[in-house]
C-alpha positions in Angstrom: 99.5 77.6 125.7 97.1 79.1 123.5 94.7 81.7 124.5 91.5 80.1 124.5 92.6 77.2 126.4 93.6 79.9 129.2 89.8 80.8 129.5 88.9 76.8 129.2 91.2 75.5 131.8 89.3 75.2 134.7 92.6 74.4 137.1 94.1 77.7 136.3 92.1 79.1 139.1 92.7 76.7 141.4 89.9 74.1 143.3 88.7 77.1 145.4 88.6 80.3 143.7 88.5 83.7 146.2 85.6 83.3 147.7 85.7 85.6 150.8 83.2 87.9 151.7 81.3 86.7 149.0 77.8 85.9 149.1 77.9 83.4 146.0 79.7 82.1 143.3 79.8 80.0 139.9 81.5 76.5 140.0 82.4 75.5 136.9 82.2 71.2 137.1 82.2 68.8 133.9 81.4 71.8 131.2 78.2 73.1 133.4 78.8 76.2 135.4 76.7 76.0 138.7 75.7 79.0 140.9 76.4 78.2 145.1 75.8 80.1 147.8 78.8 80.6 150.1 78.8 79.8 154.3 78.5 83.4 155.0 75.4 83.9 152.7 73.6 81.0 154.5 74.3 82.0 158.0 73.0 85.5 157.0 70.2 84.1 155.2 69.3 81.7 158.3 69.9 84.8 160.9 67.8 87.3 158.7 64.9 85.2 157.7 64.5 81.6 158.6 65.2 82.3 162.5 62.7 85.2 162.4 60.0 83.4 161.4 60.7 80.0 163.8 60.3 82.1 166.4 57.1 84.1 165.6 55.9 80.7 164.6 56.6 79.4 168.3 55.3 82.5 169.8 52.6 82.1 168.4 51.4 78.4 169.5 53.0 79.0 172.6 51.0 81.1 173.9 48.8 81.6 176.7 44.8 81.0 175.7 43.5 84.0 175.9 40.8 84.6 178.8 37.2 84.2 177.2 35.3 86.6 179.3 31.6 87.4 179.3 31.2 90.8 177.2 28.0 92.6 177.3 27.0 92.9 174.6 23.1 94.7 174.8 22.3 97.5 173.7 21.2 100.4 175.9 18.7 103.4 174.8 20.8 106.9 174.7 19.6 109.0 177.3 17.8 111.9 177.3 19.0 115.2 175.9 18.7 117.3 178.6 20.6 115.0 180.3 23.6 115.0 178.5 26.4 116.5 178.3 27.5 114.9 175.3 26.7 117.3 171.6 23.8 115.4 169.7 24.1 115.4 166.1 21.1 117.3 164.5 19.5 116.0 161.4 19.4 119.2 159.1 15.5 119.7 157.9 14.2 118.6 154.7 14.6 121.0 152.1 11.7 122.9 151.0 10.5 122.3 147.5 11.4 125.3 144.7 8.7 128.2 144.8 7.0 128.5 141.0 8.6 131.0 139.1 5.6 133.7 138.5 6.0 135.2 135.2 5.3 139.1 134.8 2.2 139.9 133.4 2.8 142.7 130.7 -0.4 145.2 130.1 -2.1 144.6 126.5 0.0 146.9 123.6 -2.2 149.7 122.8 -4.0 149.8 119.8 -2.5 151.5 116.6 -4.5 154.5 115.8 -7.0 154.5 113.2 -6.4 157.1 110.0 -9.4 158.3 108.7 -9.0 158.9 105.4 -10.0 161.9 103.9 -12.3 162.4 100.4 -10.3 162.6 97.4 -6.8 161.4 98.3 -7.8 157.7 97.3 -7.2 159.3 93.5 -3.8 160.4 94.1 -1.8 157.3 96.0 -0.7 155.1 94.1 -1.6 151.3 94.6 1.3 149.6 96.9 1.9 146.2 95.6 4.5 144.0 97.5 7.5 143.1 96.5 8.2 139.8 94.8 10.2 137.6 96.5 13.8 136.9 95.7 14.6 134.4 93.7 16.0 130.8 95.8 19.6 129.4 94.3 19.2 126.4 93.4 21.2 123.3 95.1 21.9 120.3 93.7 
């Protein structure tokens, strides 16, 4: 026997391979390979889900109508706060709109003082002229 035809012969397992206490397995039948759930993995899927539900399911329908009764449903005015003992809940007041910001008056700047010039000292200054402004680079 060759060693591929060990992994393709399907009777070299046996009809029923191990399957105990295993929740599925692969059944290899006319070159497909199928995937099966074993006895034990139904029964646990049946107890843990399908059962479960059933029942809620019955429950549910089986139950008693529940007893419509009248509820009163007006409403009455709160009582008095003197009355009470239960804390009222105080709306704050509105706030108060911002005061105008008064700006500080500053007194006038005094007055430079006046020089009087005297006779004669008009000949000796020499005329101030101002100064020529500096020349701008140019940008292109």
């Amino acid at each position: 026997m060759r060693l591929e035809d060990h992994y393709n012969n399907n009777e070299a397992t046996g009809p029923h391979p191990s399957r105990s206490h295993s929740f599925f397995f692969f059944e290899a039948s006319a070159g497909r390979t199928y995937f099966r759930f074993t006895r034990l993995a139904v029964a646990l899927i049946a107890a843990f889900i399908i059962i479960p539900i059933a029942s809620i399911m019955i429950l549910f329908l089986l139950r008693p109508a529940m007893d419509e009764t009248k509820v009163d449903v007006t409403i009455h005015p709160l009582p008095s706060p003197a009355s009470s003992n239960v804390p009222l809940i105080i709306q704050p007041p509105a706030p108060r709109p911002p005061q105008a910001l008064r700006q500080q008056t500053l007194p006038p700047a005094p007055s430079p003082p006046v020089l009087e010039s005297t006779p004669g000292t008009e000949i000796n200054r020499q005329k101030q002229t101002p100064n020529p402004p500096a020349p701008q680079p140019r940008v292109p």
